[in-house]
The first five atom37 places (N, CA, C, CB, O) and aatype in JSON, in Angstrom:
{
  "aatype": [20, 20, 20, 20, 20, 20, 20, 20, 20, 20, 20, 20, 20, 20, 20, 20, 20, 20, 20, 20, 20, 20, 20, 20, 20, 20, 20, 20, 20, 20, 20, 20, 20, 20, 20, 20, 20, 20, 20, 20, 20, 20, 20, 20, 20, 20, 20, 20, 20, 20, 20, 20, 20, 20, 20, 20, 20, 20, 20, 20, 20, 20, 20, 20, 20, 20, 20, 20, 20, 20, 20, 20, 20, 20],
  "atom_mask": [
    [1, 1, 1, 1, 1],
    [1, 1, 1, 1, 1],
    [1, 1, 1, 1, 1],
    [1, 1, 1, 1, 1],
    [1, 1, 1, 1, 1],
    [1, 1, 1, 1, 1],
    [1, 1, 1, 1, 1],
    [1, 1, 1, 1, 1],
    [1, 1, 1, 1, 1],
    [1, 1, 1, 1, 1],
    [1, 1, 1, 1, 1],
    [1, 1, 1, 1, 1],
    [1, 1, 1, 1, 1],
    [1, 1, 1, 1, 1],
    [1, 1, 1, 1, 1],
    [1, 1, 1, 1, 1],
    [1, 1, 1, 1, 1],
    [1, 1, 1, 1, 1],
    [1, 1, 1, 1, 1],
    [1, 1, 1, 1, 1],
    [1, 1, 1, 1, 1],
    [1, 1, 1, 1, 1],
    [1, 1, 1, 1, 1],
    [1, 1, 1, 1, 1],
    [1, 1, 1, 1, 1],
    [1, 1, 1, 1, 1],
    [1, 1, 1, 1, 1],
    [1, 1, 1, 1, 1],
    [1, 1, 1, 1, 1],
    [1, 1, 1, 1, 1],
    [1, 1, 1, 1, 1],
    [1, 1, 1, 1, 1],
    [1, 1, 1, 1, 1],
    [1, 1, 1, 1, 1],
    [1, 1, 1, 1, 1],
    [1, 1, 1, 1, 1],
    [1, 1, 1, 1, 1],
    [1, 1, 1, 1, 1],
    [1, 1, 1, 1, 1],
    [1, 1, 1, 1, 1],
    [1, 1, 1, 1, 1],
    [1, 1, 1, 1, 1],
    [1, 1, 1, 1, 1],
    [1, 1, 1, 1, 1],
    [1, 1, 1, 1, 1],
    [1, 1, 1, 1, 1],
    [1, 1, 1, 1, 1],
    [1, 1, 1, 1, 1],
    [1, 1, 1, 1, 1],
    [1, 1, 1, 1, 1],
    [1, 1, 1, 1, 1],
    [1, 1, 1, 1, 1],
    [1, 1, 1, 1, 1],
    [1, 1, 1, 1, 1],
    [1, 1, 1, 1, 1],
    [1, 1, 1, 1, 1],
    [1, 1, 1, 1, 1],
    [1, 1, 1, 1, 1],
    [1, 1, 1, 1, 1],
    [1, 1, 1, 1, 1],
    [1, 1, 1, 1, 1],
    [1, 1, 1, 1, 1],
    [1, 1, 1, 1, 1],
    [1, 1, 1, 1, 1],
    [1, 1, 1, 1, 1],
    [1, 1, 1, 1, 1],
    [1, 1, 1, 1, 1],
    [1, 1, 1, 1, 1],
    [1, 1, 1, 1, 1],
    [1, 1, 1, 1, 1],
    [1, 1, 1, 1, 1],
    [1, 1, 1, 1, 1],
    [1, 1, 1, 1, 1],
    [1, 1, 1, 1, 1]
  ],
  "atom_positions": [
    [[-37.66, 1.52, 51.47], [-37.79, 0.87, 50.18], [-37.14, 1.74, 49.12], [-39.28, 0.6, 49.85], [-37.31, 2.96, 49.11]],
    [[-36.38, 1.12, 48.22], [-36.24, 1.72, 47.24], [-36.94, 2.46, 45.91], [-35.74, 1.16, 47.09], [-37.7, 1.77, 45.25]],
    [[-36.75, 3.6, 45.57], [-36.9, 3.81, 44.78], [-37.47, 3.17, 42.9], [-36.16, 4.16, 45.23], [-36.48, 2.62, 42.42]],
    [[-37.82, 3.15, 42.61], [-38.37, 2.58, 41.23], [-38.23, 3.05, 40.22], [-39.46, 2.44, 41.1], [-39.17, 3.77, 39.92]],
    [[-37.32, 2.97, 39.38], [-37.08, 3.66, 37.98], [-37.58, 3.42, 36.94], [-36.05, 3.63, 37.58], [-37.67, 2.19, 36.89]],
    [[-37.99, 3.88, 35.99], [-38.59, 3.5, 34.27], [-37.2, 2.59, 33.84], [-38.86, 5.31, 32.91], [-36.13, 2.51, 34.43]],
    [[-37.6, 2.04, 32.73], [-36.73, 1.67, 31.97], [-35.94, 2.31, 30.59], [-37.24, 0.76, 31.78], [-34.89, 1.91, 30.07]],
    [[-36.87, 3.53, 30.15], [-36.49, 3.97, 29.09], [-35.73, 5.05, 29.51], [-37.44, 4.18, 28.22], [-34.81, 5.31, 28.75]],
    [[-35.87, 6.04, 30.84], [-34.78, 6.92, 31.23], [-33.31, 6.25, 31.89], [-35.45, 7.87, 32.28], [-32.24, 6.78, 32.2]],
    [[-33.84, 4.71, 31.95], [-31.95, 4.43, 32.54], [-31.55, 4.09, 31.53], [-31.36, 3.21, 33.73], [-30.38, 4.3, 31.23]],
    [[-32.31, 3.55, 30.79], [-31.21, 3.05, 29.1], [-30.54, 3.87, 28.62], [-31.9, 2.68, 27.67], [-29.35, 3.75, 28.35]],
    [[-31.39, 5.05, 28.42], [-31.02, 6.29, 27.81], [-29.59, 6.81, 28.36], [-32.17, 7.34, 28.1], [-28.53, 6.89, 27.74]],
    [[-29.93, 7.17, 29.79], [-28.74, 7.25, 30.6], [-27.99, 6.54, 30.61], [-28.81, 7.34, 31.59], [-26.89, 7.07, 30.74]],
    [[-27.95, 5.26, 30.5], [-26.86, 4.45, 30.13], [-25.81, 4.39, 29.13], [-27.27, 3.61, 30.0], [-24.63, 4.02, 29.06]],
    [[-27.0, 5.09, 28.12], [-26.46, 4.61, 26.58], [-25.61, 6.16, 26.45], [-28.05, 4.22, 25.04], [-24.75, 6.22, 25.56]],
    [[-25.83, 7.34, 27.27], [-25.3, 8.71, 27.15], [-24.08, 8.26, 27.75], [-26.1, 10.01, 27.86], [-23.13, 7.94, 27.03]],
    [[-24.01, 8.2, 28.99], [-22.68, 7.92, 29.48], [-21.72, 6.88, 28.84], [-22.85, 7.56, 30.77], [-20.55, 7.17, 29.11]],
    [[-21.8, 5.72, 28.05], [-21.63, 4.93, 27.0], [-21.05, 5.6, 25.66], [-22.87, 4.35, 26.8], [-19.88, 5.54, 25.29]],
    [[-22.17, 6.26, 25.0], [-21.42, 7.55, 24.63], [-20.16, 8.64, 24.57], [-21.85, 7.94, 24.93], [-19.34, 8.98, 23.73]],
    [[-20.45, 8.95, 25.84], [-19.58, 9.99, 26.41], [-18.19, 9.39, 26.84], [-20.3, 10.67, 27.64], [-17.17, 10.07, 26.97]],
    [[-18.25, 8.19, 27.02], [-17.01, 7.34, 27.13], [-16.55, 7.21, 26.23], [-16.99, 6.25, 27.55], [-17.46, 6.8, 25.51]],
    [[-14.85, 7.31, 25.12], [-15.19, 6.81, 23.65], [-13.51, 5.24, 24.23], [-14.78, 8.7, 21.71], [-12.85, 4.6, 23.41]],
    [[-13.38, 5.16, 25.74], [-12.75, 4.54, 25.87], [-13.66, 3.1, 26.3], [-11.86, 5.19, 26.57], [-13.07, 2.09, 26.69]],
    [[-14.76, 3.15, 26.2], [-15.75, 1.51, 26.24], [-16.49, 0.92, 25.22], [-16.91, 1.5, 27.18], [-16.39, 1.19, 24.03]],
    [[-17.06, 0.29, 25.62], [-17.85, -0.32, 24.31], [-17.63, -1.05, 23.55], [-18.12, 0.25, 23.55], [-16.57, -0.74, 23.02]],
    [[-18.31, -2.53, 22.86], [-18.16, -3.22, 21.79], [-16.8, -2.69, 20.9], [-19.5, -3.13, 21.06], [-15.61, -2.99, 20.85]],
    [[-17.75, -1.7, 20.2], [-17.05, -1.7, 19.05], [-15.53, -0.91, 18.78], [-18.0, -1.21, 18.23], [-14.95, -0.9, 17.7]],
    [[-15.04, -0.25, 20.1], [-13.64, -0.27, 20.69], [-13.0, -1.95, 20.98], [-13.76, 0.63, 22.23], [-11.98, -2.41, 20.46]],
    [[-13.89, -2.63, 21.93], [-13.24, -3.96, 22.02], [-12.81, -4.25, 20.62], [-14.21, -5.11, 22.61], [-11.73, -4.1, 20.05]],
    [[-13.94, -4.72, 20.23], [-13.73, -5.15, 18.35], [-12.38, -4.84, 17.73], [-14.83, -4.14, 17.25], [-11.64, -5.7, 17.25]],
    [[-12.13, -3.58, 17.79], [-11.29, -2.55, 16.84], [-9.7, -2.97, 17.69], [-11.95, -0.43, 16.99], [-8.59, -2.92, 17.18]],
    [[-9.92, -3.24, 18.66], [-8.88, -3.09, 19.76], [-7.8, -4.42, 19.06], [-9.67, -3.4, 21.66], [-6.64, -4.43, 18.63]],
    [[-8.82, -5.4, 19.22], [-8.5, -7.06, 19.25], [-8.44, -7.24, 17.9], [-9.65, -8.16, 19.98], [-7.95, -8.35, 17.71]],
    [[-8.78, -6.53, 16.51], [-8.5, -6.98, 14.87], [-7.41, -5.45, 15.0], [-10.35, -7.01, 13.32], [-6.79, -5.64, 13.95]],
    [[-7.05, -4.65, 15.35], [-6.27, -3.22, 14.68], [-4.47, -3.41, 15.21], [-7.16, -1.36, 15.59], [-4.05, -4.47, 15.69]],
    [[-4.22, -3.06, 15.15], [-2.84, -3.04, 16.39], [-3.12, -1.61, 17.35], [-0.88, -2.83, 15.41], [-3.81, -0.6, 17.23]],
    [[-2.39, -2.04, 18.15], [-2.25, -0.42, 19.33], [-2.0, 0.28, 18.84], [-1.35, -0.09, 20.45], [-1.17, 0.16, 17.94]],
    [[-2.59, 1.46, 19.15], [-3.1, 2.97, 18.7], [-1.71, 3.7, 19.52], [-5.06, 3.55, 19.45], [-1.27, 3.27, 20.59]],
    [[-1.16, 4.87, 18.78], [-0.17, 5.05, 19.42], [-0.73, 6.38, 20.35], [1.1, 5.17, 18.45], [-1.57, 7.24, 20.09]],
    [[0.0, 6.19, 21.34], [-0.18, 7.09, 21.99], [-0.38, 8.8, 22.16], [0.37, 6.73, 22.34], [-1.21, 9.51, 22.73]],
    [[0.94, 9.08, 21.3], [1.95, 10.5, 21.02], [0.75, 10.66, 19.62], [4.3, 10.19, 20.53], [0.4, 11.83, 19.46]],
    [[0.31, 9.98, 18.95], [-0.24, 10.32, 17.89], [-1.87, 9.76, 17.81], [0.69, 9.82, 16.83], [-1.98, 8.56, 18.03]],
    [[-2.76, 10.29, 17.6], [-3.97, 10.02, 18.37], [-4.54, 9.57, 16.69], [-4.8, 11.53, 19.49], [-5.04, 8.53, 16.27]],
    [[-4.3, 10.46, 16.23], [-4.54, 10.16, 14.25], [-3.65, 9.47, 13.6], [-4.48, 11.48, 13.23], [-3.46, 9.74, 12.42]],
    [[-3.15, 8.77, 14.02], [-1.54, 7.96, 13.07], [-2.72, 6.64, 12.78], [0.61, 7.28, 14.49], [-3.38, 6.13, 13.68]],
    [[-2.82, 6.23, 11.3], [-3.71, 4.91, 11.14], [-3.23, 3.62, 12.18], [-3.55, 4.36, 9.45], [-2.15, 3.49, 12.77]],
    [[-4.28, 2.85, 12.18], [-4.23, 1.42, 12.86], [-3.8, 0.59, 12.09], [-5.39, 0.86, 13.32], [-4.82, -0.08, 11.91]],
    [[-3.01, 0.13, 11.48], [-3.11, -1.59, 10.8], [-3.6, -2.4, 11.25], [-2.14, -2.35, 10.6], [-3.63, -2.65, 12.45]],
    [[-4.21, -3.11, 10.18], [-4.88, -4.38, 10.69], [-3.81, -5.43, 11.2], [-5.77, -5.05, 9.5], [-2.68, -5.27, 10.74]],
    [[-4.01, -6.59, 12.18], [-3.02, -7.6, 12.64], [-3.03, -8.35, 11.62], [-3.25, -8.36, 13.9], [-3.87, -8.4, 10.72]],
    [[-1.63, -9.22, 11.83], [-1.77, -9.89, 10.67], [-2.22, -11.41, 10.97], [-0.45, -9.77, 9.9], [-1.97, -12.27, 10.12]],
    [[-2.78, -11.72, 11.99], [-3.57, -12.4, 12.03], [-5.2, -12.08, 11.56], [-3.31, -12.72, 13.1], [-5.72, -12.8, 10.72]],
    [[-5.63, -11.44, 11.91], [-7.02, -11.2, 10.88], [-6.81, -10.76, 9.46], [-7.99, -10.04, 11.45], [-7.9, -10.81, 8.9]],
    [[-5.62, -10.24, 8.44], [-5.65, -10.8, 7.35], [-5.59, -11.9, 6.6], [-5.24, -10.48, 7.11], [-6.12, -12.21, 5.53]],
    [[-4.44, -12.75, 7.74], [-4.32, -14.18, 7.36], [-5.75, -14.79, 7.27], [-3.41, -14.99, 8.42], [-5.97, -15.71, 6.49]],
    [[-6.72, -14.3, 8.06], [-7.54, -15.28, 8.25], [-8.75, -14.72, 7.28], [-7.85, -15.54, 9.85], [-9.64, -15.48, 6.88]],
    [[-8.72, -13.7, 7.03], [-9.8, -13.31, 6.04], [-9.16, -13.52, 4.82], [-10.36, -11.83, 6.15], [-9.84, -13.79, 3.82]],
    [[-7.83, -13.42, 4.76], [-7.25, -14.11, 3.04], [-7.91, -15.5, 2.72], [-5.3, -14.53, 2.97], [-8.7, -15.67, 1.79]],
    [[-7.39, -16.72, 3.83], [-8.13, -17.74, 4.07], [-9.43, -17.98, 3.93], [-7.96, -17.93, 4.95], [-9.72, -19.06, 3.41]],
    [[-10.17, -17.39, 4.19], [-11.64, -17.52, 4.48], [-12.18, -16.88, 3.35], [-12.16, -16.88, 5.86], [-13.37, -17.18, 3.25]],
    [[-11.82, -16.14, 2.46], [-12.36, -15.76, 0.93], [-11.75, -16.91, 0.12], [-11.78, -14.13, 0.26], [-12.3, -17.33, -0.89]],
    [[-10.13, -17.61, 0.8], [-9.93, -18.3, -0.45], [-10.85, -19.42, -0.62], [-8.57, -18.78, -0.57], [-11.45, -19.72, -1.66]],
    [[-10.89, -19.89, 0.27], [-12.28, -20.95, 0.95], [-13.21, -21.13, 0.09], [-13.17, -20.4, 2.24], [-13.3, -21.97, -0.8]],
    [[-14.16, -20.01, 0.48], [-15.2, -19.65, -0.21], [-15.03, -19.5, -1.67], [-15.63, -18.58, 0.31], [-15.76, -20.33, -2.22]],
    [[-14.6, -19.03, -2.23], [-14.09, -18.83, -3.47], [-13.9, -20.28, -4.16], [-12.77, -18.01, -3.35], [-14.6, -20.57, -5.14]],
    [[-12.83, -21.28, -3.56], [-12.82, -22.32, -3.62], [-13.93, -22.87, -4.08], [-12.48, -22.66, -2.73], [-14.15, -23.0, -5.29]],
    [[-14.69, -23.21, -3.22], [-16.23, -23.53, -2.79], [-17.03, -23.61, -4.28], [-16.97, -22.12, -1.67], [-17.49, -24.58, -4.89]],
    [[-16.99, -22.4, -4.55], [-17.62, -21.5, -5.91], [-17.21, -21.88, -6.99], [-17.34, -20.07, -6.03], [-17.73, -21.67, -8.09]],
    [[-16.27, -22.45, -6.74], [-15.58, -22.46, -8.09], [-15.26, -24.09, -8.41], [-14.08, -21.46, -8.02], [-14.74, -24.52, -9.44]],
    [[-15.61, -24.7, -7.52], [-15.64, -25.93, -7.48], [-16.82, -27.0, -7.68], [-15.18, -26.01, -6.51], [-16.79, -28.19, -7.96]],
    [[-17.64, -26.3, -7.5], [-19.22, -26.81, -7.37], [-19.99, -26.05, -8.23], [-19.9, -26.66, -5.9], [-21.2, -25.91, -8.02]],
    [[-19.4, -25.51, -9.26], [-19.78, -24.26, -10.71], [-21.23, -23.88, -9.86], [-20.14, -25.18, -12.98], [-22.31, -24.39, -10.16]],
    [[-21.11, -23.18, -9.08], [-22.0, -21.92, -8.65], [-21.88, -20.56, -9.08], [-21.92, -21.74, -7.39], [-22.75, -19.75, -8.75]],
    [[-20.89, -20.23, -9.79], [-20.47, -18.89, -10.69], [-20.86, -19.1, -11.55], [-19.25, -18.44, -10.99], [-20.74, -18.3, -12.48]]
  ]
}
């Protein structure tokens, strides 16, 4: 039979090695899929944002804004 583990020492352990990885995780995905590719040769050279997620957050304030300004909620 196997063994039986707690739950709060594998999380933990989970969440260390998770950690210790800085190539996994959410908020790499996230950054990955709105930034452009990170260059290689330069580990600190900034990310730009794509210009699809500006387009779409330009959009999506003008929207809103719209919205506001249309229905005198300001």
């Amino acid at each position: 039979m196997a063994d039986r583990f707690a739950v709060k020492p594998v999380y933990s352990a989970l969440s260390q090695y998770i950690r210790n990885r800085a190539d996994l995780g959410a908020g790499k995905a996230m950054l990955d899929g709105v930034l452009e590719s990170a260059n290689p040769f330069d580990q600190k050279a900034a990310r730009p944002p794509k210009r699809w997620f500006v387009l779409s957050s330009l959009l999506t304030a003008m929207a809103i804004s719209f919205f506001f300004y249309f229905n005198n909620l300001m």
